[in-house]
C-alpha positions in Angstrom: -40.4 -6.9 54.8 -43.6 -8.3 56.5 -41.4 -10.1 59.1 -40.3 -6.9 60.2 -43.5 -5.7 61.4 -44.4 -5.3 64.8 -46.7 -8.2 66.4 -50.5 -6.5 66.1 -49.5 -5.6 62.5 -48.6 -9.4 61.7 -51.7 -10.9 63.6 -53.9 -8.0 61.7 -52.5 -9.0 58.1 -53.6 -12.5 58.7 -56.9 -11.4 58.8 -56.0 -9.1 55.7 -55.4 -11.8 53.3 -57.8 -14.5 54.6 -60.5 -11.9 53.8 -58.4 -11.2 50.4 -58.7 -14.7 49.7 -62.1 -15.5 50.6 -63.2 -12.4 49.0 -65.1 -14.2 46.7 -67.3 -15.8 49.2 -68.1 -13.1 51.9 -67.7 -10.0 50.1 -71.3 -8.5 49.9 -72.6 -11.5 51.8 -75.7 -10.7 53.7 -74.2 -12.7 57.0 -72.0 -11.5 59.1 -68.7 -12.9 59.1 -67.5 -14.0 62.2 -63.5 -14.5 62.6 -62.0 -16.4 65.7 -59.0 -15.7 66.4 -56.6 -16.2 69.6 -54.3 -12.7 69.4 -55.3 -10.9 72.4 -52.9 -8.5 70.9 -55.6 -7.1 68.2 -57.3 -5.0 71.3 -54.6 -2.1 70.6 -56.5 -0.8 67.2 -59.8 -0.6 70.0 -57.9 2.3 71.3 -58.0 5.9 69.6 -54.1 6.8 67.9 -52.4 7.8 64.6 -52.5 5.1 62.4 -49.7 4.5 59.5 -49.9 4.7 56.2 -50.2 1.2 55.8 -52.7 0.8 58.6 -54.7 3.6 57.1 -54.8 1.6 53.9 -56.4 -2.0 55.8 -58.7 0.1 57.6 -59.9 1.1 54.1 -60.0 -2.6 53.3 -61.3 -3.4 56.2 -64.7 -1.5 55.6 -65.7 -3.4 52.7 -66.4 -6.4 54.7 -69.4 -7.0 57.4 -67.1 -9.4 60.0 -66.7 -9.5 64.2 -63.6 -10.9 65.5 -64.7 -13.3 68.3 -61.1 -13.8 70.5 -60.9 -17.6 71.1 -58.1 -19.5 73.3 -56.0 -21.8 71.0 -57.2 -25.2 72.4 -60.9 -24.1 71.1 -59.8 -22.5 67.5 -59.7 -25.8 64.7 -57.4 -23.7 62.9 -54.9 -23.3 66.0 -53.7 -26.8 64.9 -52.0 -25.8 61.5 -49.5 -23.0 62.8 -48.2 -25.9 65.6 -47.9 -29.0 62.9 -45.1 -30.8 64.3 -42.7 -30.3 61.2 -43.0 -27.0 61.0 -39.4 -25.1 61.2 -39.5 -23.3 64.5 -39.5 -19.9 63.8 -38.5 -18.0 60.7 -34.6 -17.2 59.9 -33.3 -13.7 59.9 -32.4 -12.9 56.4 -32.0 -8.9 57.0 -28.5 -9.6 58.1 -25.4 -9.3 55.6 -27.3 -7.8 52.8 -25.7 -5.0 50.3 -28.2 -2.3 49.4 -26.1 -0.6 46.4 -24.3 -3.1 44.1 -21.2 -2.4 42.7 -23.0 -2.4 39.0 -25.2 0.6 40.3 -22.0 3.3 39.8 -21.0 2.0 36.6 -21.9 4.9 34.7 -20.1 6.9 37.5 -16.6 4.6 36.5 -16.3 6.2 33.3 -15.4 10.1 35.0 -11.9 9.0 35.6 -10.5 12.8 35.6 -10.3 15.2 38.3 -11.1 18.0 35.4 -14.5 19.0 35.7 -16.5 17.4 32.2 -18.2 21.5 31.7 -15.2 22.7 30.3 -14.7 22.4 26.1 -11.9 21.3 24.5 -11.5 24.6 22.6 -11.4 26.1 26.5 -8.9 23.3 27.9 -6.4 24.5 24.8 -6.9 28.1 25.7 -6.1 27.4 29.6 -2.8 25.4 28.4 -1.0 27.9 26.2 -2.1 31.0 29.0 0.0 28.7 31.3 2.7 27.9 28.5 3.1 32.0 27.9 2.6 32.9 32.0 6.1 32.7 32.9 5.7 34.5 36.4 3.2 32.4 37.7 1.6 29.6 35.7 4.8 28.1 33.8 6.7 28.2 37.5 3.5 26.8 39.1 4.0 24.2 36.5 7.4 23.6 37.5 7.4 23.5 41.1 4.0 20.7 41.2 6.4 18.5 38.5 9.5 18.6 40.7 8.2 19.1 44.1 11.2 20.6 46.0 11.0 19.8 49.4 11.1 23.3 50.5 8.1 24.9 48.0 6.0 21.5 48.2 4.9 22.1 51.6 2.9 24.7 50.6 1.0 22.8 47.3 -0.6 19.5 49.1 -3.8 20.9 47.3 -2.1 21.3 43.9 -1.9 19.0 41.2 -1.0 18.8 37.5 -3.2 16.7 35.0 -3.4 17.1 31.2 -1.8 20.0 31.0 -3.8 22.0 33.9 -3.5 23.2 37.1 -5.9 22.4 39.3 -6.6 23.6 42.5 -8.6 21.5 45.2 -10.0 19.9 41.9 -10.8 23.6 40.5 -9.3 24.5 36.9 -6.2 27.2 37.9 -6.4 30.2 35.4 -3.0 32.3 35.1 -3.2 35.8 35.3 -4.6 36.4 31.4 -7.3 39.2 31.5 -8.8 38.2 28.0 -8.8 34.4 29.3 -10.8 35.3 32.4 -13.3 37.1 30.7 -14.2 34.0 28.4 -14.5 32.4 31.5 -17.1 34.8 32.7 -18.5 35.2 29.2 -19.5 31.3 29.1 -21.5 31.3 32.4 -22.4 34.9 32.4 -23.4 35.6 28.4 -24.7 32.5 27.6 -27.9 30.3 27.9 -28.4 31.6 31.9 -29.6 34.6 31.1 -27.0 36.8 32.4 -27.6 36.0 36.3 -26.5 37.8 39.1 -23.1 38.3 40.9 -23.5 35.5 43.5 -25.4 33.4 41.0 -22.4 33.7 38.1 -19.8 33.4 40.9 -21.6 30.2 42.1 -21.4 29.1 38.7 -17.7 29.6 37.4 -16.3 28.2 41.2 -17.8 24.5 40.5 -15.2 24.2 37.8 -12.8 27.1 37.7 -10.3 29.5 40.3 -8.2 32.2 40.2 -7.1 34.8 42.6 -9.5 37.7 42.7 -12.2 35.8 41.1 -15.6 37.7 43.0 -13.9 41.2 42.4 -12.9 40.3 39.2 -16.7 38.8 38.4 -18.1 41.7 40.1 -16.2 44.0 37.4 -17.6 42.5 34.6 -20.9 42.0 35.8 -21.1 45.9 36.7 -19.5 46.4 33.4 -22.3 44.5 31.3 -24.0 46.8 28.8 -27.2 43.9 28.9 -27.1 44.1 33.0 -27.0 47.6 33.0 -30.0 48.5 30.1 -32.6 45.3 31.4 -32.3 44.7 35.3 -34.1 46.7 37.5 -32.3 47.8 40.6 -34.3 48.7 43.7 -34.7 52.2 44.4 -32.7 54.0 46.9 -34.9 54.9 50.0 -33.5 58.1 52.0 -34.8 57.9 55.6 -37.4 60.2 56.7 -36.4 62.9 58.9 -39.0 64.9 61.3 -39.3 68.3 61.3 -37.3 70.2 63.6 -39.3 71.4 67.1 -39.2 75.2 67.1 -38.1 76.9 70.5 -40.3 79.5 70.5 -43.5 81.3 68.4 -43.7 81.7 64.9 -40.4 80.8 64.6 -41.3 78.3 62.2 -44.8 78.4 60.1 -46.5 76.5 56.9 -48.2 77.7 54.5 -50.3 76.9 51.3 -53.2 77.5 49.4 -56.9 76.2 49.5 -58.2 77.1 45.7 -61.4 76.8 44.2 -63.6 78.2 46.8 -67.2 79.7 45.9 -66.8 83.2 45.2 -66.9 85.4 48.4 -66.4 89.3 47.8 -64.8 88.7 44.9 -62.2 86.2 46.2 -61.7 82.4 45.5 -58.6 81.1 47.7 -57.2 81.4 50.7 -53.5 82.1 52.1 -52.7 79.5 55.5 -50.6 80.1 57.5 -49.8 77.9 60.4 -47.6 78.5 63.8 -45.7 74.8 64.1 -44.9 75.6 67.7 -48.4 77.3 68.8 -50.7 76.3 65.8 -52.0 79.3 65.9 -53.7 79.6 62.1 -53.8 83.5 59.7 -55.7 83.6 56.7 -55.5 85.9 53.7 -57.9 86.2 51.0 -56.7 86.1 47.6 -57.5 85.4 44.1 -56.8 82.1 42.3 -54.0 83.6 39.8 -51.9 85.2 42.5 -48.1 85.9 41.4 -44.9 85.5 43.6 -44.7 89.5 44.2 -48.2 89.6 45.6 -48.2 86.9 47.6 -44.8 88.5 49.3 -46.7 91.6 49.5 -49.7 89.4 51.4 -47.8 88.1 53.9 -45.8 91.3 54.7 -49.3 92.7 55.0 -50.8 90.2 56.8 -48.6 88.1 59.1 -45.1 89.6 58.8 -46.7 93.0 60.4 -48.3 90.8 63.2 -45.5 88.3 63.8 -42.3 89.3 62.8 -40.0 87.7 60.2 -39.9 83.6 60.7 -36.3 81.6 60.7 -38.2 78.8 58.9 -40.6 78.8 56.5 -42.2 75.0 55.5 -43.9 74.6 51.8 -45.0 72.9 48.7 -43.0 73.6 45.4 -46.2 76.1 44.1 -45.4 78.7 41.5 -45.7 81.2 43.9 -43.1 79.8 46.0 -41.1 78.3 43.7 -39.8 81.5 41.7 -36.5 82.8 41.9 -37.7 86.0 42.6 -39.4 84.6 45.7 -36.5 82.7 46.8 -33.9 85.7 46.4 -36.6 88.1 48.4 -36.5 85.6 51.6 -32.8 85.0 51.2 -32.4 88.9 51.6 -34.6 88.6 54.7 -32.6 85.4 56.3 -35.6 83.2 56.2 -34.5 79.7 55.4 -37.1 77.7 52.9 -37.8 74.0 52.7 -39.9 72.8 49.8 -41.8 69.6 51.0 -44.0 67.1 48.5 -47.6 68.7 47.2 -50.4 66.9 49.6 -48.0 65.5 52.1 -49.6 65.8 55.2 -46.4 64.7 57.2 -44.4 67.9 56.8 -46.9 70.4 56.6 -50.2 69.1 58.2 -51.8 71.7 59.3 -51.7 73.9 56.2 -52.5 70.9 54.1 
């Protein structure tokens, strides 16, 4: 591996294992050590860059020591002389060519899988499958029968069917005839069992590594919907109905709001107040009243006090008070045309103003 190394990384990791192997000797020393050495290459860790994992690690090593590194030309460093010794090989030989990474021994335990049957499947399962097939004489019996004989005129159609050990298998998938009790024990072992009844996709995902059958995701989907445990545990994410704004009236108290503000100090013997807001002209009336107002009176206080002054509205916007709320209030306004909408208590979107 070190061969492979790029030139300032070999001429560095010279100076990494003399210092290993002196360690002994200058490690700690009080003098500085001073290294000659004749690889001008060495000046390109002087300039600033990202340095390698393994250059990270000498540079780490490299601080334990107190050294210089004085450049010297070959003819003046003693130690020149023993890298160009005469019977020296020139060079080193390549030996990264022709070299297998994997070895054949490495997939041994892969050899003994010598079915195209997927190994999930239990015996008790595999039986099951065969005698659906045995008793399925409209599909999987004649399935059976064209893969064995392949007539040239119905094999062109079944390049990705095959027969083995009694099942059909399609594209290496596990054929199952058309046996409702036989899919649902299909479903039932990925579904029921130690997963902990997954999702649609995820039970779908599961059964097609091994298994196929026409229908499969609506049949899955059936059962899934179907499953008492499902339906009782998971929690399903509310359904959110978009807002809609109110309507923009066309003209003057066409449309008005109204509620109550209770609990107010006493004041001439009342504590609350009737609101009523104009949406198009905002444009506010209040009406004293008591705290324990009924649905009658508060129909008498608005014919008293705003009716008289405004005319009968199309549109009348409110929260789902008693006083509102009564059937004797609903039936008096639905004798006078006025259509009600109940909004949320304290929500400030619909009703604002009277809030």
């Amino acid at each position: 591996m070190e061969q492979n190394y790029e030139i300032h990384d070999k001429e560095l990791l010279v100076i990494i294992h003399a210092l290993k192997h002196f360690r002994h000797y200058i490690q700690g020393s009080p003098h500085q050590t001073r290294i000659l050495s004749d690889h001008t290459n060495l000046k390109y860790f002087t300039m600033k860059q990202t340095l390698t994992c393994r250059q990270a690690r000498w540079a780490l090593f490299l601080s334990e020591y107190n050294y210089t590194i004085i450049p010297t030309p070959g003819k003046q460093n003693t130690a020149d002389a023993l890298s160009r010794h005469p019977d020296l090989k020139e060079g080193i030989a390549p030996d990264n060519a022709d070299c297998i990474l994997l070895t054949p021994d490495k997939f041994r335990i892969q050899a003994l899988h010598t079915t195209a049957i997927p190994m999930g499947i239990n015996t008790e399962l595999k039986q099951a499958i065969r005698e659906a097939i045995e008793t399925d004489r409209l599909t999987g019996q004649k399935l059976k029968d064209i893969i064995l004989n392949r007539p040239h005129d119905a094999a062109k159609g079944l390049q990705e069917w095959n027969l083995e050990n009694g099942l059909i298998l399609y594209k290496g998938l596990v054929y199952i005839p058309n046996n409702e009790n036989l899919k649902r024990k299909v479903v039932q072992q990925y579904h029921d069992g130690l997963m902990g009844h997954p999702g649609e996709w995820k039970t779908i995902k599961l059964i097609t590594r091994d298994f196929w059958w026409p229908g499969i995701m609506t049949f899955v989907k059936a059962y899934i919907k179907g499953c008492a445990m499902c339906q009782t545990t998971k929690i399903k994410p509310p359904i959110k109905v978009p807002l809609k704004p109110n309507e923009v009236p066309q003209g003057i108290w066409e449309t008005i709001t109204m509620d109550f503000i209770t609990d107010l100090p006493v004041s001439k013997g009342y504590d609350t107040i009737l609101t009523v807001v104009d949406q198009h002209s905002k444009a506010v009336i209040l009406s004293p009243c008591h705290k324990t107002i009924t649905a009658e009176q508060t129909s008498q206080l608005l014919i008293d006090n705003v009716w008289k002054r405004t005319g009968f509205p199309l549109t009348i916007i409110l929260d789902q008070g008693p006083q509102f709320a009564t059937q004797v209030t609903q039936e008096f306004w639905r004798k006078l045309g006025i259509k009600q909408k109940l909004s949320t208590a304290f929500h400030l979107q619909t009703d604002g103003e009277s809030e």
